[in-house]
C-alpha positions in Angstrom: 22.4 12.0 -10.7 21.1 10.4 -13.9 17.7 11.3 -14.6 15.5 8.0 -15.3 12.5 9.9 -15.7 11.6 13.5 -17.2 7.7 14.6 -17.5 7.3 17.6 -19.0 3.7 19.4 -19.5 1.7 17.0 -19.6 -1.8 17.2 -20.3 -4.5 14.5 -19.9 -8.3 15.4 -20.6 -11.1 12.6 -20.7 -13.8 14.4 -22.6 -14.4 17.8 -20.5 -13.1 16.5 -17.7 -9.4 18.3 -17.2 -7.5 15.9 -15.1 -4.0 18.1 -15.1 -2.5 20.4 -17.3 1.3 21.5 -18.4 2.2 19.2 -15.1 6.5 18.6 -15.1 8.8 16.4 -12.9 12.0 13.9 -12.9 13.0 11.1 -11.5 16.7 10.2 -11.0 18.5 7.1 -10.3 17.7 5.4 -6.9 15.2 7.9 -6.0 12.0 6.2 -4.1 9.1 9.1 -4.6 5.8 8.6 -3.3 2.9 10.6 -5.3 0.4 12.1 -3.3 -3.1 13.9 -5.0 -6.6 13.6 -4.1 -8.9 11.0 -5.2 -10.2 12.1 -9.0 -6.6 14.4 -9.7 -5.6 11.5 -12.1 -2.8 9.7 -10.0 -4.0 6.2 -12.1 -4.0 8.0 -15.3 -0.8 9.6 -15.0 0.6 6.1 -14.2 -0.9 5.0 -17.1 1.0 7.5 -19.2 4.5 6.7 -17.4 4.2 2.9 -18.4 3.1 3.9 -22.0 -0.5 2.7 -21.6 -2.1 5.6 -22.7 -0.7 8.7 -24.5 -1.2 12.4 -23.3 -3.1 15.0 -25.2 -0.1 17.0 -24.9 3.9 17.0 -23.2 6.6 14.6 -23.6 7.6 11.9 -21.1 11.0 10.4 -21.8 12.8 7.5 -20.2 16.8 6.9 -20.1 17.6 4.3 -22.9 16.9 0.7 -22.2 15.5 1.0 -19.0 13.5 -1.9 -17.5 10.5 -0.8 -16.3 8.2 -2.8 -13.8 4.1 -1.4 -13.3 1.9 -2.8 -10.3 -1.8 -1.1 -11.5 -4.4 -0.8 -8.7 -5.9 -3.7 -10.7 -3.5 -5.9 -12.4 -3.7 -6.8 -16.5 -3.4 -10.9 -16.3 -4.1 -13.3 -18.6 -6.7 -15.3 -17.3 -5.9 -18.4 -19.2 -2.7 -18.5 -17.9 -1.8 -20.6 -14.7 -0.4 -18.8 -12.0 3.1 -20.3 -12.4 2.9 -19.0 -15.9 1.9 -15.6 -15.4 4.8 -14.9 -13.0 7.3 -16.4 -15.8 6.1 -13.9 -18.7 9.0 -11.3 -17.9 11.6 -11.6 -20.6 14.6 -12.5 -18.2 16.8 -14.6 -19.3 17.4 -16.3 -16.1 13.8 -16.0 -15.0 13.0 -17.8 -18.3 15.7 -20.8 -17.1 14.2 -20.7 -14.2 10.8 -21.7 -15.3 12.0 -24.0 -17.7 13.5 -26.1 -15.1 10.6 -25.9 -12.8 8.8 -26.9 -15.4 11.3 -30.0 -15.8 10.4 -31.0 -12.1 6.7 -30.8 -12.3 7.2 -33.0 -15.4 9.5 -35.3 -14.0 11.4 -34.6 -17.1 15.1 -36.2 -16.2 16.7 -35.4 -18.9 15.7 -31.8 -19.1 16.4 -31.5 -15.3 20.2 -32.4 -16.2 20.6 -30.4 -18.7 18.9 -27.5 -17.0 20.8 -28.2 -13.5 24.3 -27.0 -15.6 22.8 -24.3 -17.3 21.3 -22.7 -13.9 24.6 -23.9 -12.5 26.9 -21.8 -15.6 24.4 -18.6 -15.8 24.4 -18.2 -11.6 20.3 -18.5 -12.0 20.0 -20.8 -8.7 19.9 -17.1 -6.8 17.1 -16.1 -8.9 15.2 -19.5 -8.5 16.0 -18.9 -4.3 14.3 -14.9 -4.8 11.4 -16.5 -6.4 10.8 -18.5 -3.8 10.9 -16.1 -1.3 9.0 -13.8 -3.2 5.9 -16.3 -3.7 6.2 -17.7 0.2 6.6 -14.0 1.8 3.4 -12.9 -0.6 1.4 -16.6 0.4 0.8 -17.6 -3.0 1.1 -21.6 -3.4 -1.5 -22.7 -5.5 0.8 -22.8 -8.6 -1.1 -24.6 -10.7 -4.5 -22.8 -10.6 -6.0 -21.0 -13.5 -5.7 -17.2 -13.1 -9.1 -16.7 -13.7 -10.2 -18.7 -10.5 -8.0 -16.2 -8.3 -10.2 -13.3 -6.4 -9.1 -9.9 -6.7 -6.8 -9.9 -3.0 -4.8 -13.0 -5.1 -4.4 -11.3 -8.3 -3.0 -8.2 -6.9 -0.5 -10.6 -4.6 -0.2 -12.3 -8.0 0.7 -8.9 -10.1 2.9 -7.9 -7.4 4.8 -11.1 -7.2 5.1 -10.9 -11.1 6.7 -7.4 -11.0 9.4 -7.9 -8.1 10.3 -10.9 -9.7 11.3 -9.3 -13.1 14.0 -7.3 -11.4 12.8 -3.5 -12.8 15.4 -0.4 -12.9 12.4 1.3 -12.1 9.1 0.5 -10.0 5.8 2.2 -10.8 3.5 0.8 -7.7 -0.1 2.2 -7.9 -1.8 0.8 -4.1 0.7 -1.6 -3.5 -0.5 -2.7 0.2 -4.1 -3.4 -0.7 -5.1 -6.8 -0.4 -2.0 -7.2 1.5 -1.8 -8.3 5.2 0.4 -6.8 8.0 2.9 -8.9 8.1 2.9 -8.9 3.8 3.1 -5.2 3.9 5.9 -4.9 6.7 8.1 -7.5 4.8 7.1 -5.3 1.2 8.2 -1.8 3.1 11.8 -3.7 4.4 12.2 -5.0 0.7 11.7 -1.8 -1.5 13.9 0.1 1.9 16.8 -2.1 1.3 16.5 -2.8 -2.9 18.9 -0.7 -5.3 15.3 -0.1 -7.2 14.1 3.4 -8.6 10.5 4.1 -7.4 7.4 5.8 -7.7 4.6 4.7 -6.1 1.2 6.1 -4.8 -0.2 4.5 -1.7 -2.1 5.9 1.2 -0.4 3.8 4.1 1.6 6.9 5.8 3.8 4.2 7.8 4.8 2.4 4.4 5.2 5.9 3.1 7.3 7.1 5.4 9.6 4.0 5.9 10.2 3.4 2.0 9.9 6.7 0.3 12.6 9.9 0.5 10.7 12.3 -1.8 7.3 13.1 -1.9 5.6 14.3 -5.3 2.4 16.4 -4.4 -0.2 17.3 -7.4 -2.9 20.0 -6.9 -4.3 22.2 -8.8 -2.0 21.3 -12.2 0.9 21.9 -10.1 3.5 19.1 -8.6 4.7 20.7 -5.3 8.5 18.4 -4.1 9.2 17.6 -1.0 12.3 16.3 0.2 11.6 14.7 3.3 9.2 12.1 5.3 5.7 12.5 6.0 6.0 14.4 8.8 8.1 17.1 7.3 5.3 16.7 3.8 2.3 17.5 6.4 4.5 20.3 8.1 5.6 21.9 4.4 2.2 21.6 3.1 0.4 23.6 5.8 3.0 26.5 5.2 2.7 26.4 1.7 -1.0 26.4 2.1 -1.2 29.4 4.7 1.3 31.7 2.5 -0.8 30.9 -0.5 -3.9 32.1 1.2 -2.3 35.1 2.7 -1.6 36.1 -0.4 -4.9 35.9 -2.0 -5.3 37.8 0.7 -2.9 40.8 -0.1 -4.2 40.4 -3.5 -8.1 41.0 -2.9 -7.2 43.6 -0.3 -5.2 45.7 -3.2 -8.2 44.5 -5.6 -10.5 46.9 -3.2 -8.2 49.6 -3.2 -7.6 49.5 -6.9 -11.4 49.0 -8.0 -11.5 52.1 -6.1 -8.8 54.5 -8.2 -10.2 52.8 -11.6 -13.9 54.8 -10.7 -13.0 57.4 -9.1 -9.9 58.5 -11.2 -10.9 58.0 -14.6 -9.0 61.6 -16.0 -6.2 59.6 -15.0 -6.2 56.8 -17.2 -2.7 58.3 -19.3 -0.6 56.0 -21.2 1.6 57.1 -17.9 -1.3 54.3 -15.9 -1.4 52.2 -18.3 0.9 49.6 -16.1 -1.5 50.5 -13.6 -4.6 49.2 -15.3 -3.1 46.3 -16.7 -1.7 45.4 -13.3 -5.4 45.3 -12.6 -6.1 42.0 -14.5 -3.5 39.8 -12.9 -4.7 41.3 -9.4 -8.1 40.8 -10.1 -7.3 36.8 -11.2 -5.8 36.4 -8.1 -8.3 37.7 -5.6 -10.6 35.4 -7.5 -8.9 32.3 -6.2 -10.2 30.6 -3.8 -8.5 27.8 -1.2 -8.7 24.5 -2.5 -7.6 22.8 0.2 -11.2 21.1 0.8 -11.8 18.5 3.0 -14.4 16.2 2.5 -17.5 17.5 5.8 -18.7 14.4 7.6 -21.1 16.1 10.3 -23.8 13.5 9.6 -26.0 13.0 12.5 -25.8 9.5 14.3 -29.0 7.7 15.9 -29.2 7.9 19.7 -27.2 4.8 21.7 -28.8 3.2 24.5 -27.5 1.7 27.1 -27.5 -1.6 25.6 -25.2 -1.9 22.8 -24.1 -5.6 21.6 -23.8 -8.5 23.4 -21.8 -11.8 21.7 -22.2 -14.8 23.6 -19.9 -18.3 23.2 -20.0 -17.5 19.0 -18.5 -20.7 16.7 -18.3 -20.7 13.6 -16.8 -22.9 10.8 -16.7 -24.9 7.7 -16.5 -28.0 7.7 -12.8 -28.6 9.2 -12.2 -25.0 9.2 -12.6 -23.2 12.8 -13.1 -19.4 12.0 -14.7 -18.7 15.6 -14.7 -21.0 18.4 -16.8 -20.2 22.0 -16.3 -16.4 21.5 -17.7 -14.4 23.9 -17.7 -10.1 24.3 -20.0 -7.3 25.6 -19.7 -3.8 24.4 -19.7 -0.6 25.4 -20.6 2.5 25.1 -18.3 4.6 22.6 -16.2 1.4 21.9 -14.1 1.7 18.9 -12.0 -1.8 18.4 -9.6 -2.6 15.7 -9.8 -6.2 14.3 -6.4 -7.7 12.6 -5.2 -10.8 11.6 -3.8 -13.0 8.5 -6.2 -13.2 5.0 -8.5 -16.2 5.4 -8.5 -16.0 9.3 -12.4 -15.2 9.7 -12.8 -11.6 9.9 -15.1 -10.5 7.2 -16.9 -13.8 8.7 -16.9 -12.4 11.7 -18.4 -8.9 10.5 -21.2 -10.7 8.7 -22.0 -12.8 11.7 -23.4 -9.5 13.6 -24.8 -7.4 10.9 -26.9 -10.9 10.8 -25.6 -11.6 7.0 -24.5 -15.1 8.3 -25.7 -17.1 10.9 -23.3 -19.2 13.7 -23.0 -22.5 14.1 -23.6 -22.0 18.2 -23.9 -18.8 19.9 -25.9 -15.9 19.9 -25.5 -12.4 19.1 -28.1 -10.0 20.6 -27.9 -6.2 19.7 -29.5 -3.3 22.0 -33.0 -2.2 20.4 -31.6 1.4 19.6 -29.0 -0.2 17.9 -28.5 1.2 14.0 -25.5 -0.4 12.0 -23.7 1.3 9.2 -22.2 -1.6 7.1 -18.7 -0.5 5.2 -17.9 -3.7 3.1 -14.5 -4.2 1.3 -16.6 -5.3 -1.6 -19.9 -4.2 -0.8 -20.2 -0.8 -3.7 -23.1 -2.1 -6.3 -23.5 1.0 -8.2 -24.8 1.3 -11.4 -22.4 2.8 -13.6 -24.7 4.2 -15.9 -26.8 6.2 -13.1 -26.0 9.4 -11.9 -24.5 10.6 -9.2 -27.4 12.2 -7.1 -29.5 9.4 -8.1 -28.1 7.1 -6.4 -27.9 8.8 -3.4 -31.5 10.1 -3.5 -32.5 6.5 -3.7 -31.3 6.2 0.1 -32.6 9.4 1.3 -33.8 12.3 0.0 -33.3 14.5 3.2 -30.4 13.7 5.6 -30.3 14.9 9.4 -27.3 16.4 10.6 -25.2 16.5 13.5 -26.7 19.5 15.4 -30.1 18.2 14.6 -30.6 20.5 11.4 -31.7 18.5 7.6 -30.1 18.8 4.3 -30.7 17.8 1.0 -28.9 14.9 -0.8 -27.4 17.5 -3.5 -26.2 19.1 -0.2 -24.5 16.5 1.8 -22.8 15.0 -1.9 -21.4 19.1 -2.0 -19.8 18.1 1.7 -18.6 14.8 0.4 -16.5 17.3 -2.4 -19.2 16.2 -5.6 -20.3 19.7 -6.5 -22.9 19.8 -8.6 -21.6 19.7 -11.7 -20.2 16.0 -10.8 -23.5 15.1 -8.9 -25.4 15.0 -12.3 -22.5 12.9 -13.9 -22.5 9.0 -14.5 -21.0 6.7 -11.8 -19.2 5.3 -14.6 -17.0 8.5 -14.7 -15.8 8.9 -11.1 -12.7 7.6 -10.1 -11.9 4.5 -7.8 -10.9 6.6 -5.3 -14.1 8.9 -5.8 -16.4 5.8 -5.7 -15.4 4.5 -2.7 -16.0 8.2 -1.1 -19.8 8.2 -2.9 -19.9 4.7 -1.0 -19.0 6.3 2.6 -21.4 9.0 1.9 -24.5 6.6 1.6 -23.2 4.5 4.7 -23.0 7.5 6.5 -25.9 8.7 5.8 -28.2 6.4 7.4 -27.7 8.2 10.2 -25.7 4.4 11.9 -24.4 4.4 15.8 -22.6 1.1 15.0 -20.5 1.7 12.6 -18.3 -1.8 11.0 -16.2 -0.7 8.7 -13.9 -3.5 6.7 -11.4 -2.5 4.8 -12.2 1.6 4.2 -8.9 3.0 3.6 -8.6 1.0 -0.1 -8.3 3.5 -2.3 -9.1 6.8 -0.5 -6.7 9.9 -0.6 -4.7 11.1 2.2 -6.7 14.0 3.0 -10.0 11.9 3.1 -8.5 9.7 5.3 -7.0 12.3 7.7 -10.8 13.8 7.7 -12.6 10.2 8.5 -9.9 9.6 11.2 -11.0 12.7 12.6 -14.9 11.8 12.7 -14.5 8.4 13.8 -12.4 10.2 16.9 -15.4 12.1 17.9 -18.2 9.5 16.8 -20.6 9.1 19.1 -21.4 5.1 18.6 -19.7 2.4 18.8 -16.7 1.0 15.8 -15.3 -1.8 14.2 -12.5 -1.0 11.6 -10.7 -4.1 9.6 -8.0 -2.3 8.0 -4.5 -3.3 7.1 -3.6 0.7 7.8 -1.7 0.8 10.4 -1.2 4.7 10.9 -5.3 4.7 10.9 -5.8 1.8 13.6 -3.3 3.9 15.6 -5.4 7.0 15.6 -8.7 5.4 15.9 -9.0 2.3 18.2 -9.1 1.8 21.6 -8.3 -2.0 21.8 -7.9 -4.9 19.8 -9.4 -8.3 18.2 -6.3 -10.6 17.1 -7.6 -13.1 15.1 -4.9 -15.8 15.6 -6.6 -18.6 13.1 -8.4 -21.6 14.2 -11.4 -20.1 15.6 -9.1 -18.0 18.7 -9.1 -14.3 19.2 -7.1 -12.4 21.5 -8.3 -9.3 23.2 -5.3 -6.7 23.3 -5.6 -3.8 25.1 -3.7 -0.9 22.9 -3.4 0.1 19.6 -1.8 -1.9 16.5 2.0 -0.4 17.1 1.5 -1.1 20.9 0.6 -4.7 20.1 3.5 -5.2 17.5 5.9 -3.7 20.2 4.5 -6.5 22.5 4.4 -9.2 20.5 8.4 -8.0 19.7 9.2 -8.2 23.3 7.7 -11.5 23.8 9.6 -12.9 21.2 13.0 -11.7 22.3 11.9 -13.0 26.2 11.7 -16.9 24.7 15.0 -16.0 23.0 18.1 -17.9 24.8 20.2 -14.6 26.2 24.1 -14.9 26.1 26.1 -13.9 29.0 29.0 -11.6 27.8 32.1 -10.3 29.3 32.4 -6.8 30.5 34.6 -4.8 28.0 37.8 -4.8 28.3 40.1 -1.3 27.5 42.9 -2.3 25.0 46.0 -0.8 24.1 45.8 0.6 20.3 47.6 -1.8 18.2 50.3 -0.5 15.8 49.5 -0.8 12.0 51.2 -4.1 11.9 49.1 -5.6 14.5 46.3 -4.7 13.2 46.7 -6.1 9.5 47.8 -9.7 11.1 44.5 -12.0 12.3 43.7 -12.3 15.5 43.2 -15.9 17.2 39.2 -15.6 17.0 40.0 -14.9 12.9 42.6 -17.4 12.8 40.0 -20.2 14.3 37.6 -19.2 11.5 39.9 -19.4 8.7 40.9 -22.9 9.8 36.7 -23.4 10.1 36.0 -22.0 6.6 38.9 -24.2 5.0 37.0 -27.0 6.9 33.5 -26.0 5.6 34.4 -25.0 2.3 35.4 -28.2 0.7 32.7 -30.1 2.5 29.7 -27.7 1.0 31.0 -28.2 -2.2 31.3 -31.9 -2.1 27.2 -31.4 -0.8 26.5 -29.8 -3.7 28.2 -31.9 -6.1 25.9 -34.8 -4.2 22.7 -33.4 -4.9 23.4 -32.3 -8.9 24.3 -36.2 -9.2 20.8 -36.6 -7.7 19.4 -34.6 -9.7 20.2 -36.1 -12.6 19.9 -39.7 -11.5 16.0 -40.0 -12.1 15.5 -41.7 -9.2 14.0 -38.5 -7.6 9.9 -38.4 -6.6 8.6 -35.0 -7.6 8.4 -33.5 -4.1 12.2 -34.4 -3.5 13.1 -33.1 -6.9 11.8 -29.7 -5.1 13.6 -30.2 -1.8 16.9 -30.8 -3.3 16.4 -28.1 -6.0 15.4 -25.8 -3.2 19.0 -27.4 -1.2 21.0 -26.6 -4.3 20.2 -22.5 -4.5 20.5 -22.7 -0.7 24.1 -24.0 -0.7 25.3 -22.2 -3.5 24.5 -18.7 -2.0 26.3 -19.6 1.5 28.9 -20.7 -0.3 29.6 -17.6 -1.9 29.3 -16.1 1.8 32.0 -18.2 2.7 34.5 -18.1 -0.1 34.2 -14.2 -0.4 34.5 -14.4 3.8 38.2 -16.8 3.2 39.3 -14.7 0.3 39.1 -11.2 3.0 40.7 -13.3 5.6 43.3 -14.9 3.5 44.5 -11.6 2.2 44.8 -10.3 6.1 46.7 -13.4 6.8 49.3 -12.8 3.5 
């Protein structure tokens, strides 16, 4: 295999803070690797290093020679003076760059430009790579074309970055978060097109199901090591654990010999000869050994939770819009004790709305919303951190609470619970400003938690948590004892956590399903293929093997579709020839110079199909 990539020792430091040391891996040709590390190991920064935006403090990192390389950051580098149609154009293509000189020709309603351009797409094959952009920007929902990067919110600029970078057709992907921001239906087309693309990959992401689908190899970094798996996430989990136990079993071994040895170096000193000198120096690696300790920590969320009456929440015929646009419409729900409910549904369809609308942050146009008087909500926002960055760690949580009860009733301290929440205290007198994005969002889950909430909303909380974190909040929210509402575009999470769903559908109506996200996508498969017209077939009939000569001659179902192809051929091309002369006419309004530039890429591609599909059956027929 060619190798695309080769780290070797790298080291990375950001003041006294070691983020990995003497670290080594490679990367060959079509590999798609998934990094996994914990929030605050440096996965971003070693990222950075790969795509050249930052240099390490010590190692090499090589690439194979003229290798184009594409980088999605967890927040994408635009320039916000830049329209969005220019942005995704900045890739030094040369197709891409005829490509948006031509577009640029239509939104002008430059003729003369769109004839000259129609025969240069036409002579360098670029109406496939106008038809890919297309795709790209519908699948990914970004239309507005002409608006100023600047105006976009963050959700649009990572669609935007992410748009940008599939577009410029990489030999190798570096995708840092790529499903954040992204819908289901976004993220299930995204996991079919890096599955099915020739592209080299690295990517770190926290969706297991987008994991497991798209990525082959996983990359594990802990403690300055890079542990390789070869396999899904499954076989990762299974490896790990092993890897894990026989590491502790030996530290094990290692401070049980420690005991015995301490012992011979007092009691046997007369024995200390050059022939125990190996002895003694064995002594020192033992000892630094026994001294390690397990660092597979997991974040400790006992926090206590206020007692739940037997009232919880009561929503009664909610509406809510603005001006034409119905976000709720004569929605009505009681809960229950222990509920935990998933909400899903496209960007824009009213569920952070929705959210709002209990926790009393907005109020509905009709309706009412009356919560049980033991009721205590715990408010996770997608955007909702507003930490100082130049206050410290324990600061800010003492600002909340000084003393925090626990789960069996007991108190702690603030220093204490940050220690659960993996800030030791080292970190806990730190400035916001250094933690991580991962390691901010898991300060932000500590103060929500904190509050001691038995309603717990929670929009969006997988962004930018590490796997282990999120394995450990799955496992909380299992055993809560409140009620939960979880917006997340996870779908491995939503599996393990809810109990039934909210569909928001758009246009004010929600579905309740009862079942878990996969449960509901297998539904909503089956109730597609039901409206689907079914074909009656033919039992099977057994055949005699045909000899060699039979089988190279075409049989009367081929023979039917070379005569079709022969048919079709000629007229598609005669089509196409039509439109390039209306093209260049100047007769065209701008929206059907789009239609019929849209037509041409459409028609050249199928006929390809069909001339490579005449050409196979041709040569059967010779």
């Amino acid at each position: 295999m060619i190798p695309y990539l080769q780290a070797e020792d790298l080291t990375k430091r950001y003041g006294g803070l070691l983020l990995f040391e003497g670290i080594s891996f490679t990367i060959a040709k079509d590999m798609k690797v998934a990094l996994i590390a914990r929030n605050g190991a440096g996965k971003s920064s070693l990222f950075d290093l790969l795509a050249g935006k930052d240099t390490p403090d010590g190692g090499r990192i090589t690439w194979t020679n003229d290798l184009r390389i594409g980088y999605l950051e967890q927040s994408p580098q635009l320039d916000p003076s830049h329209t969005v149609w220019e942005e995704i154009f900045t890739a030094d293509n040369e197709k891409l760059q005829l490509v948006r000189e031509y577009e640029l020709a239509l939104l002008h309603h430059d003729q003369e430009g769109i004839a000259r351009l129609t025969g240069e797409m036409e002579q360098l094959g670029a109406w496939d790579a106008e038809t890919e952009v297309r795709q790209i920007l519908t699948q990914l929902r970004i239309d507005q074309l002409e608006a100023q990067v600047c105006e976009l919110s963050g959700g649009q600029k990572k669609r935007l970055g992410l748009a940008k970078v599939l577009i410029s057709h990489p030999d190798f992907l570096l995708l840092d978060e790529p499903t954040n921001h992204l819908d289901l239906d976004m993220i299930e087309w995204l996991e079919t097109y890096l599955e099915r693309s020739s592209i080299t990959l690295l990517m770190v992401t926290h969706d297991r199901y987008f994991l497991d689908r798209v990525c082959d190899e996983i990359l594990e970094l802990e403690n300055n090591e890079i542990f390789r798996y070869t396999g899904n996430y499954s076989y990762f989990l299974e490896k790990r654990e092993e890897r894990m136990e026989s590491r502790q079993a030996g530290i094990n071994r290692a401070r049980n010999l420690l005991r015995t040895e301490i012992e011979w170096m007092r009691r046997m000193p007369q024995a200390r000869s050059h022939k125990a000198k190996y002895r003694i120096k064995a002594f020192a690696g033992i000892q630094e050994k026994a001294r390690q300790r397990s660092d597979d920590k997991a974040v400790d969320l006992s926090v206590g939770s206020a007692r739940l009456g037997k009232k919880i929440l009561e929503i009664r015929h909610l509406s809510k819009s603005y001006g034409d646009i119905r976000l709720l419409e004569d929605f009505t729900y009681s809960f229950s004790r222990f509920e935990k409910v998933g909400i899903v549904g496209d960007n824009g369809t009213g569920k952070t709305t929705f959210l709002e609308l209990i926790t009393g942050q907005q109020q509905p146009n009709r309706g009412s919303i009356v919560p049980g008087k033991t009721i205590r909500f715990g408010y996770y926002r997608q955007e909702g951190m507003a930490f100082d960055p130049g206050e410290k760690v324990l600061d800010a949580v003492n600002k909340i609470a000084e003393v925090v009860r626990t789960e069996g009733g007991n108190s702690m301290s603030a220093s204490q619970l940050l220690t659960r929440f993996l800030f030791p205290p080292a970190v806990q007198y730190d400035y916001i400003e250094k933690l991580s994005g991962g390691e901010k969002r898991r300060l932000y889950l500590c103060t929500v938690l904190m509050q001691n909430p038995n309603f717990l909303i929670l929009d969006e909380p997988t962004n930018d948590l590490d796997i282990v974190t999120l394995n450990v909040l799955e496992e909380y929210l299992h055993s809560f004892e409140g009620c939960v509402i979880v917006v997340s575009h996870d779908r491995f999470f939503m599996d393990k956590i809810v109990d039934h769903l909210f569909i928001f559908h758009g246009d004010g109506k929600i579905q309740d399903f009862p079942g878990n996200y996969t449960q509901f996508r297998n539904a909503r498969e089956l109730a597609e293929q039901a409206i689907k017209p079914v074909k009656k077939e033919n039992p099977p009939r057994e055949k005699e093997k045909p000899d060699a000569a039979e089988r190279n001659k075409l049989t009367f179902k081929e023979k039917r579709e070379l005569e079709q192809l022969e048919n079709e051929i000629p007229r598609l091309e005669e089509r196409k020839r039509s439109l390039e002369e209306s093209l260049s006419s100047g007769h065209l309004g701008h929206e059907a110079l789009f239609s019929v530039s849209n037509e041409i890429g459409e028609i050249t591609a199928l006929l390809e199909e069909k001339e490579l599909r005449w050409l196979a059956l041709s040569e059967k027929d010779s």
